[in-house]
N, C-alpha and C positions, 0 to 999 in steps of 0.2 A: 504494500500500500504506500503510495507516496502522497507526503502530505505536507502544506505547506503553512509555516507558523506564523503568527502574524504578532507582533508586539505593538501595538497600535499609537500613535502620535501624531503632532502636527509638524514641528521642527524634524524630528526624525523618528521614522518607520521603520523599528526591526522586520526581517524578515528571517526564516530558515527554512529550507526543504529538507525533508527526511524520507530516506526510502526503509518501511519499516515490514520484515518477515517475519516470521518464524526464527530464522537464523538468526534477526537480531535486528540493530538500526545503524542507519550509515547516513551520515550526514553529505546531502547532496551541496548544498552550495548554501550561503549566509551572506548576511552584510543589509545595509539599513537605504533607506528612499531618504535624502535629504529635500526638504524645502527653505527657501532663503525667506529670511523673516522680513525682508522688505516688500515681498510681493503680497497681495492682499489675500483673504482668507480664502476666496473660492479660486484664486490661480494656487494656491498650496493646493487643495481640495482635487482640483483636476491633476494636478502633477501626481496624487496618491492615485486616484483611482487609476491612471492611464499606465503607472508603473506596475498595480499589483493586478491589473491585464495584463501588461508581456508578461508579469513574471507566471500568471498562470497559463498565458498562451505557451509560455517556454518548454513550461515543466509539466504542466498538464495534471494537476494533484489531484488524489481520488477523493481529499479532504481538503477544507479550511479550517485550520484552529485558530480561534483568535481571544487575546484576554479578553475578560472583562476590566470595566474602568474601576479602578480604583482611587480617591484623593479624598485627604482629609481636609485641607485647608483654602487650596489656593483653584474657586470655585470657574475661575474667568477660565486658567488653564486648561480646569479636566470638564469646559466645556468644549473648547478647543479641541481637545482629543476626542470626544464624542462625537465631533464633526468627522474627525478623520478614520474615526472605527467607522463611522457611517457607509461610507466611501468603498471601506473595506468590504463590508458585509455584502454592498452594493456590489462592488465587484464579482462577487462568488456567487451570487445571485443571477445577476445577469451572463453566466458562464455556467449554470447550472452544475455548481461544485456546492456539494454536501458541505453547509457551513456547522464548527461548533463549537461553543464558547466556554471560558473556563476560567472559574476565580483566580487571584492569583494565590491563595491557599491550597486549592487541588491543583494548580502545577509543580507547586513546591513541595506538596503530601505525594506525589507523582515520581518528581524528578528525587526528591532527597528522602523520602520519608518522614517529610517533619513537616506540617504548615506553617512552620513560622522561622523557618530557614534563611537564613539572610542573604544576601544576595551571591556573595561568594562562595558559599556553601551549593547553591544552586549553580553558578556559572563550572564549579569545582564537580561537579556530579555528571554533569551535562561532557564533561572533558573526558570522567571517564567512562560514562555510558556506551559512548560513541568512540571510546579508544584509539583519541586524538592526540596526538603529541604537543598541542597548542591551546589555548581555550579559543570560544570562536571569540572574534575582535568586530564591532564595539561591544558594550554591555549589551544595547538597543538588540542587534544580531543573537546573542548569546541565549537572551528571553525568547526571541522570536523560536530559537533551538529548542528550546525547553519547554515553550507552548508544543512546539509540535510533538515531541519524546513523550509527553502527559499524556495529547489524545492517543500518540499510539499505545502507549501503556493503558490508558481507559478503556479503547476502541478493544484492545484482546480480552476485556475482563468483561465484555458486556454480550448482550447475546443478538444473535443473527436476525436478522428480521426480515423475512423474504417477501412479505407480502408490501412491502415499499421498497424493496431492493437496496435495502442500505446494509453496508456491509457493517454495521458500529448501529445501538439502539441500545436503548437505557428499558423497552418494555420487553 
């Protein structure tokens, strides 16, 4: 199953592909969609959607993982980012790619076994999950890795659901 992570932003868009078996996971490719803060909020908006099209015309993933938003304080920000998850969602929509979303406590109960794993601890797990010699670079890339490693760790523990053809289903 290959599947592609999405760490959702305005400034910058993680991303990771994961091709995940039986045999294990292997990290296809990472790295983050920048947008320059001088351009106004819907040229950021269109530079996300039209990038995480190629990335999925590229790659072709049989999934979308994408966080959920998180923020405690700074309310203007992680509307901003609800803009740019929007986009996202949109994209995989309009690509008719199975989207699905995921706290960032069940990435981290996922990736490390702990929900409240700190970020290093997650970026540290994710390096050796995928028995990398490097962790991926930026952080932004690294989560976008670690969203997708959760659904595939989620996706094997859930059961088959043939009757909507999804290969991942929580009934």
């Amino acid at each position: 199953m290959l599947i592609l992570g999405i760490d959702p932003g305005i400034a910058r868009v993680g991303f990771g592909v994961v091709d995940s078996s039986r045999a294990g996971a292997a990290m296809l490719a990472c790295g983050v969609i920048e947008t320059p803060a001088d351009m106004t909020l819907s040229e950021r908006l269109s530079i996300i959607y039209d990038d995480v099209c190629s990335l999925i015309d590229a790659y072709k993933p049989d999934a979308l993982a994408v966080e959920e938003l998180f923020f405690n304080t700074n309310v203007k920000t992680g509307i901003s980012v609800a803009h740019g998850r929007g986009v996202v969602l949109l994209a995989g929509q309009r690509a008719n790619v199975q989207v699905y979303e995921y706290t960032p406590l069940q990435v981290k109960q996922a990736v490390v076994g702990y929900g409240r794993a700190d970020k290093n601890q997650v970026i540290e797990m994710v390096k050796r999950i995928l028995k990398l010699s490097e962790s991926p670079k930026p952080d932004d890339a690294a989560d976008a890795v670690a969203i997708a490693l959760c659904h595939s760790r989620s996706c094997a523990s859930l059961l088959f659901d043939v009757d909507r053809g999804n290969t991942c289903s929580t009934i």
